[in-house]
Residue frames as qw, qx, qy, qz and C-alpha x, y, z in Angstrom:
[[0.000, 0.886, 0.464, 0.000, 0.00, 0.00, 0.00],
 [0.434, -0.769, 0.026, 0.468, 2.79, 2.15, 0.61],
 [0.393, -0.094, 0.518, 0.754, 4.61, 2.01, -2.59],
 [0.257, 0.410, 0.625, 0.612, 1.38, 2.94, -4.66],
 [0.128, -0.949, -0.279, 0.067, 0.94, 5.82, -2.42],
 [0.358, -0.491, 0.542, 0.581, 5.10, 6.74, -2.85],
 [0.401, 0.129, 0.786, 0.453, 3.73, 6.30, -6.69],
 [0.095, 0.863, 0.478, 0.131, 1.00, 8.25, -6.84],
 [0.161, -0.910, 0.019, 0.381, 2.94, 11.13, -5.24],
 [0.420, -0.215, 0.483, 0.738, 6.36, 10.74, -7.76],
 [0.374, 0.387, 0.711, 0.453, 3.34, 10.45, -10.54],
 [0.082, 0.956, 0.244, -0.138, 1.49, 13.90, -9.28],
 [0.489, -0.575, 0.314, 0.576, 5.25, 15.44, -8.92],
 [0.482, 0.186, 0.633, 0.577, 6.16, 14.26, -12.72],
 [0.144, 0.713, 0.522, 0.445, 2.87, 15.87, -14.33],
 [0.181, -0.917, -0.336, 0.120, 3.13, 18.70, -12.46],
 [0.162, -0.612, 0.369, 0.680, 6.56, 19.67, -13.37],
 [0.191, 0.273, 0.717, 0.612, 5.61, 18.26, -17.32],
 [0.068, 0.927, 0.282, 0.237, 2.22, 21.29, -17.08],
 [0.216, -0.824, -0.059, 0.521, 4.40, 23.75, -15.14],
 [0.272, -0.383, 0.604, 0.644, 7.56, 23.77, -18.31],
 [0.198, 0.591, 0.717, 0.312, 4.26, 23.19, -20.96],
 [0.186, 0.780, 0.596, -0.044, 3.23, 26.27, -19.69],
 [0.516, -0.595, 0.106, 0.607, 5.89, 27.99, -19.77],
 [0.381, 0.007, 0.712, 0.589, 6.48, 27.18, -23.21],
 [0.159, 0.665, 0.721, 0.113, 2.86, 28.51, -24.25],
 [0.226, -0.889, -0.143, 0.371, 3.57, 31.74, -22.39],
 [0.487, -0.403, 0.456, 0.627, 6.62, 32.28, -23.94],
 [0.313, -0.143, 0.544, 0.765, 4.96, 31.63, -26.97],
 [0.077, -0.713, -0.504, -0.481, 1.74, 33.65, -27.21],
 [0.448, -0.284, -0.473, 0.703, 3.44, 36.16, -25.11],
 [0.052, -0.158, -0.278, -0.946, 1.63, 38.77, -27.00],
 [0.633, -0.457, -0.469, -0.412, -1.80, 37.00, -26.30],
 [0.499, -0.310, -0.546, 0.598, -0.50, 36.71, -22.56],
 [0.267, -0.031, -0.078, 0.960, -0.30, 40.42, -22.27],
 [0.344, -0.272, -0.232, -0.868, -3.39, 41.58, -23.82],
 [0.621, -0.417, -0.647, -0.145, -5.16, 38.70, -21.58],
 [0.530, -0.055, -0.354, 0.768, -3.36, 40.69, -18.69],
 [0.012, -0.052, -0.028, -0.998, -4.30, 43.67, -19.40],
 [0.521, -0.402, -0.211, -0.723, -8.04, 42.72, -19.32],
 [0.626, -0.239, -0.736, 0.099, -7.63, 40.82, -16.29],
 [0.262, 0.213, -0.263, 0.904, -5.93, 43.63, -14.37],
 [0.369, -0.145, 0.335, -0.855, -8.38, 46.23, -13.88],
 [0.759, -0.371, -0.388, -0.368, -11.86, 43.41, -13.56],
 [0.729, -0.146, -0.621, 0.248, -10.02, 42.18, -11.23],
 [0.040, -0.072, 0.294, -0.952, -8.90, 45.63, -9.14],
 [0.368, -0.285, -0.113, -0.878, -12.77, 46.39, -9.22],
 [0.784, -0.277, -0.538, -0.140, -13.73, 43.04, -7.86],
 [0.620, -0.286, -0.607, 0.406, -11.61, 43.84, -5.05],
 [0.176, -0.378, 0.036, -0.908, -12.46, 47.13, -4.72],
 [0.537, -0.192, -0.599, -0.562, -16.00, 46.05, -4.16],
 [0.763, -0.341, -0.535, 0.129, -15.15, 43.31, -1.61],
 [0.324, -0.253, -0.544, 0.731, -13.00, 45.33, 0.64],
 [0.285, -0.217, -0.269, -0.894, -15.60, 48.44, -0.19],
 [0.719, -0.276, -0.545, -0.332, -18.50, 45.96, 0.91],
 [0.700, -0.314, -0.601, 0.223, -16.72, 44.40, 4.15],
 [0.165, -0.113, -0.408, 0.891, -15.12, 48.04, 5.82],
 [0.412, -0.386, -0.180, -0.806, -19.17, 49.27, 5.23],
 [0.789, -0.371, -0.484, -0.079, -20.57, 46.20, 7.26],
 [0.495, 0.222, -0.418, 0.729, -17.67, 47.13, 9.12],
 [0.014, 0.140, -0.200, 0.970, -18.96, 50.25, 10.20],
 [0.587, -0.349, -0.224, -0.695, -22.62, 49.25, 10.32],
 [0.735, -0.316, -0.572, 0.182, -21.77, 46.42, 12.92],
 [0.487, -0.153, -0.377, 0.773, -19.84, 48.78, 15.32],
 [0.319, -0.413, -0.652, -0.549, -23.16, 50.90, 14.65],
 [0.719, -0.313, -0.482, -0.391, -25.40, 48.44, 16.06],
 [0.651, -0.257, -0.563, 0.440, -23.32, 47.54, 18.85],
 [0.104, -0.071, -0.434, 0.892, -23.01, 51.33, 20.27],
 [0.699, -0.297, -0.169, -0.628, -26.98, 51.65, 20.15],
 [0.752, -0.345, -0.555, -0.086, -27.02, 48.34, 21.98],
 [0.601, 0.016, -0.380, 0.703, -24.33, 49.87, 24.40],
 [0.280, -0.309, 0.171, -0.893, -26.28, 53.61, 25.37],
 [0.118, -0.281, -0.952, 0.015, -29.02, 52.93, 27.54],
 [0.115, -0.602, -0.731, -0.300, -32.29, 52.88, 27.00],
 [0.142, -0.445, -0.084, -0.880, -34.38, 56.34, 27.72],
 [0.129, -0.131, -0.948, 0.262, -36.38, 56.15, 30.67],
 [0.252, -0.597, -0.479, -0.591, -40.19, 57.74, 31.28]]
């Protein structure tokens, strides 16, 4: 059992240095088509993380909010 787990792992290893030096090669050679694929990755991406950190420092601020209202207390009559 041991060897064809010591097998499996040489066999991930192998393919994984035979796709890393494949891709290399690809890159290398559609380095033009790399670039422009770059370039529109770039800023979608910036805006997506805009967005998220946009999104979480708002929640941010609306949790810390909610918690001082829960913290004042309560008018009395």
């Amino acid at each position: 059992m041991k060897g064809v787990m010591l097998m499996s792992n040489v066999l991930g290893i192998i393919i994984g240095v035979i796709v890393i030096v494949v891709g290399f090669i690809l890159m290398i050679t559609w380095w033009s088509m790399f670039l422009k694929g770059l370039m529109a990755t770039v800023p979608i991406l910036l805006i997506l993380i805009g967005l998220g950190v946009l999104i979480y420092y708002i929640s941010e601020i609306k949790s810390k909010l909610d918690l001082k209202k829960e913290n004042t207390p309560a008018e009395t009559k």
